[in-house]
C-alpha positions as CSV (number, residue, x, y, z in Angstrom):
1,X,80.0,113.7,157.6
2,X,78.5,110.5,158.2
3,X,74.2,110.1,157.6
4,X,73.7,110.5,161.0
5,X,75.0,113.5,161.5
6,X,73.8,114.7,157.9
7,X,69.9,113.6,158.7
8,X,69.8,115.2,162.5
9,X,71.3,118.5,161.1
10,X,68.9,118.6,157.8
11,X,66.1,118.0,159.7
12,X,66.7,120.9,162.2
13,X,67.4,122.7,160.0
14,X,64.6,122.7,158.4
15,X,62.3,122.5,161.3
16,X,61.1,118.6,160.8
17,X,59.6,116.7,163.8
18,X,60.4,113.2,163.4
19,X,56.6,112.9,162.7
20,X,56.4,115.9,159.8
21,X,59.8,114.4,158.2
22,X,58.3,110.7,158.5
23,X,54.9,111.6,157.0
24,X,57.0,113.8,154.2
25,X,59.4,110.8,153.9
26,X,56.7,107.7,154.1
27,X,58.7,106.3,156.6
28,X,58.0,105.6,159.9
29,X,59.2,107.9,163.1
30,X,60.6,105.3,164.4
31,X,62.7,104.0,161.0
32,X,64.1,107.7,160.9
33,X,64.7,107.5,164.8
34,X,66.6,104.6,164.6
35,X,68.8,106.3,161.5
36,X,69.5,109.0,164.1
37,X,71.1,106.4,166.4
38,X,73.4,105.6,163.7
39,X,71.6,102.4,162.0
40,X,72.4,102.5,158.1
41,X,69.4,102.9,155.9
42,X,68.9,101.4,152.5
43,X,69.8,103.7,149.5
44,X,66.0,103.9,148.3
45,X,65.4,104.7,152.1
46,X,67.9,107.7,152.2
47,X,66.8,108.7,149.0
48,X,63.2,109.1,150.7
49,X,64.4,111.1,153.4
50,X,66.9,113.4,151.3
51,X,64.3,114.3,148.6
52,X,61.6,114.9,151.8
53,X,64.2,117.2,152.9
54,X,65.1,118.9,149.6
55,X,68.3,117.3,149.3
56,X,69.8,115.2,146.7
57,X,72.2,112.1,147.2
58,X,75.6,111.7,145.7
59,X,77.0,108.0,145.2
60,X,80.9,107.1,145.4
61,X,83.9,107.8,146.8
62,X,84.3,111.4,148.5
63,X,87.4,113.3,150.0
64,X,85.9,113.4,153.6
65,X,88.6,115.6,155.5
66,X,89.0,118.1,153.2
């Protein structure tokens, strides 16, 4: 699963407005809007957003596909 598609699902999931995840994150709405769209934040960015939405980060090569 790419970042995109992790970030959109976490943040439904959880019930985060772009505004109540950016204030959680301290990032703006419109940094985590554009890392919907598919632009690639930096790794202490994603960290921001993964720890504002509970979720820890894993560095390396994974098995996606299986």
């Amino acid at each position: 699963m790419d970042f995109r598609t992790m970030l959109i699902e976490a943040r439904n999931r959880q019930g985060f407005t772009l505004k109540k995840l950016s204030e959680a994150a301290g990032l703006s709405a419109s940094t985590i809007h554009s890392y919907e769209r598919g632009v690639t934040p930096t790794i202490d960015k994603a960290d921001k957003l993964l720890r504002a939405l509970g979720l820890t980060m894993t560095l390396g090569e994974g098995k996606e596909g299986s």
